[in-house]
C-alpha positions in Angstrom: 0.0 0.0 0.0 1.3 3.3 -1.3 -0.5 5.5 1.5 1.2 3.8 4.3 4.7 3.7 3.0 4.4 7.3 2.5 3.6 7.9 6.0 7.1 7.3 6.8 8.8 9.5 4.4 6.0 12.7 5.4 6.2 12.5 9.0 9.8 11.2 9.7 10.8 14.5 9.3 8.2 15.8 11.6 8.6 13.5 14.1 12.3 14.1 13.9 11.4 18.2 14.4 9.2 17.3 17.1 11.5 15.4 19.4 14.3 18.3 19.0 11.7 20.5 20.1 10.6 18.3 23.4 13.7 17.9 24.1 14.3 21.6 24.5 11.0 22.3 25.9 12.1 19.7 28.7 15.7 21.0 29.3 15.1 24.5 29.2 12.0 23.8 31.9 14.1 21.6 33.7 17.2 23.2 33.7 16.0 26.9 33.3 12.5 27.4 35.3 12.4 23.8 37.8 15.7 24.4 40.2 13.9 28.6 40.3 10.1 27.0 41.4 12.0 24.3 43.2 13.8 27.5 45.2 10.5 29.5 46.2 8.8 26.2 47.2 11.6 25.5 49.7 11.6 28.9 50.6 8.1 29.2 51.4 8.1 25.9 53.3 11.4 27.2 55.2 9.1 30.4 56.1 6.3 28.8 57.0 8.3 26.7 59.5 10.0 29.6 60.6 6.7 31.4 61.5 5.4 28.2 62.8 8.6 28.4 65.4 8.3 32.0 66.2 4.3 31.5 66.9 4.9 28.9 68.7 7.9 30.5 70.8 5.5 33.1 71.2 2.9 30.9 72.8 5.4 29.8 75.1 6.6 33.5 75.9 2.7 34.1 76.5 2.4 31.1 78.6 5.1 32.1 80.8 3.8 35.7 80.8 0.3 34.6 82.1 2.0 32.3 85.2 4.0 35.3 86.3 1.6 37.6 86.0 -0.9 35.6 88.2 1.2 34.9 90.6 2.1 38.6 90.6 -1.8 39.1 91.0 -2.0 36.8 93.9 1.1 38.3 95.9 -1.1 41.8 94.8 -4.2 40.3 96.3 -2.4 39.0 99.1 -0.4 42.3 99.8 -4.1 44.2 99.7 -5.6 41.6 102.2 -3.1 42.2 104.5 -3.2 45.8 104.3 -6.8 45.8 104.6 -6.9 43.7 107.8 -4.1 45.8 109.3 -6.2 48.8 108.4 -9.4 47.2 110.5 -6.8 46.6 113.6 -5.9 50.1 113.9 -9.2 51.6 113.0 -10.7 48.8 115.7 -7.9 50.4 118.0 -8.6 53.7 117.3 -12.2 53.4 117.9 -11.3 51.3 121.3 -9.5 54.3 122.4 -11.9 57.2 121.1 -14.6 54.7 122.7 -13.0 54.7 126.3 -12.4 58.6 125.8 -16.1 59.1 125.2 -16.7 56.6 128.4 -14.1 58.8 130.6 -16.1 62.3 129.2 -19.3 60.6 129.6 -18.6 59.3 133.8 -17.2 62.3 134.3 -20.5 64.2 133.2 -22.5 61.6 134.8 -20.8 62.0 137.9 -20.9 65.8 137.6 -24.8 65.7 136.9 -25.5 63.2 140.0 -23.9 65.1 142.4 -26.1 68.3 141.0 -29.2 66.0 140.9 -28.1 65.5 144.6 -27.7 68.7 145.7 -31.0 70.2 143.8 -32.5 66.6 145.4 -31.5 68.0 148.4 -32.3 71.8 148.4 -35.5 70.6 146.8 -36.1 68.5 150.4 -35.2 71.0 152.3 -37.2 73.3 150.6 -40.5 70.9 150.8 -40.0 70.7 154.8 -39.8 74.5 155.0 -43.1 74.6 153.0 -44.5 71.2 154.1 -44.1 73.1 158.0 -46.0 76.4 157.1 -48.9 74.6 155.3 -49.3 71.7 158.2 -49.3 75.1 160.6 -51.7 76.4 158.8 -54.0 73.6 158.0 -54.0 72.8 162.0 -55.2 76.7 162.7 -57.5 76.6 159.8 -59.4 73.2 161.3 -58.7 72.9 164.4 -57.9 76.8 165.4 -54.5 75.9 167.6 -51.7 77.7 166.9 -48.3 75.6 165.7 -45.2 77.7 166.2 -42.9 76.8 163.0 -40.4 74.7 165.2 -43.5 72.2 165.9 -44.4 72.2 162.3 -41.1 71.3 161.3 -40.3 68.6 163.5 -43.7 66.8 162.6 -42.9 67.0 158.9 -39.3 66.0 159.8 -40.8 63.0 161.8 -43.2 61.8 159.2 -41.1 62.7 155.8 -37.9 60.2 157.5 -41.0 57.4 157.9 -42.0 58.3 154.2 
């Protein structure tokens, strides 16, 4: 057959121009572009290590930051609880010694005021005796039309104010 005996003389030469044109295709991609995409992919998986190694250095600076800072927070807390108990002691203290102050005013004034309660008791007595003597004199010379003198009246009233 004539058609397939002239296949090989038409497209040997083809096939021939082909290959030569692969074959460059391949080197010059293999050579040329490859080693450059082979470079940014190892260059963007040494990156992405080296981010994962700072983030995770980070997480461990973070960790490290948080147990500090709450034990920081605890010795804070603790420094303010003991601050505010020693502020109740001496403001208990203080208002111990402004209480027995007020006490010593306060029994001094009591003292003061039942000795004057006394004394007005006793004016106030002496004063009721003294009036007490001239009504009972003149009650018995009103009723009964005897005369009293004052020293009488006075040691009745005397005799039966001390029997209440």
């Amino acid at each position: 057959m004539p058609q397939i005996a002239q296949i090989l003389e038409t497209y040997a030469s083809q096939f021939f121009w082909l290959m030569i044109v692969f074959g460059l295709v391949y080197f010059t991609i293999g050579h040329g572009m490859l080693p450059k995409v082979e470079a940014t992919m190892d260059a963007r998986n040494r990156k992405i290590a080296d981010d994962l190694a700072a983030a995770e250095l980070a997480r461990a600076e973070a960790d490290d930051l948080g147990d500090s800072g709450e034990a920081g927070l605890a010795a804070a807390r603790a420094a303010a609880q003991a601050k505010a108990s020693d502020a109740k002691a001496k403001g208990a203290k203080d208002a111990d010694a402004r209480l027995a102050k007020a006490d010593a005013e306060v029994g001094v004034k009591l003292a003061a005021a039942e000795a004057a309660l006394s004394a007005a008791t006793a004016k106030a007595m002496a004063s009721i005796e003294t009036v007490a003597a001239d009504a009972a004199a003149d009650i018995v010379a009103k009723v009964s039309g005897a005369k009293v003198t004052p020293a009488q009246a006075a040691k009745a009233v005397k005799a039966v104010m001390s029997n209440g």
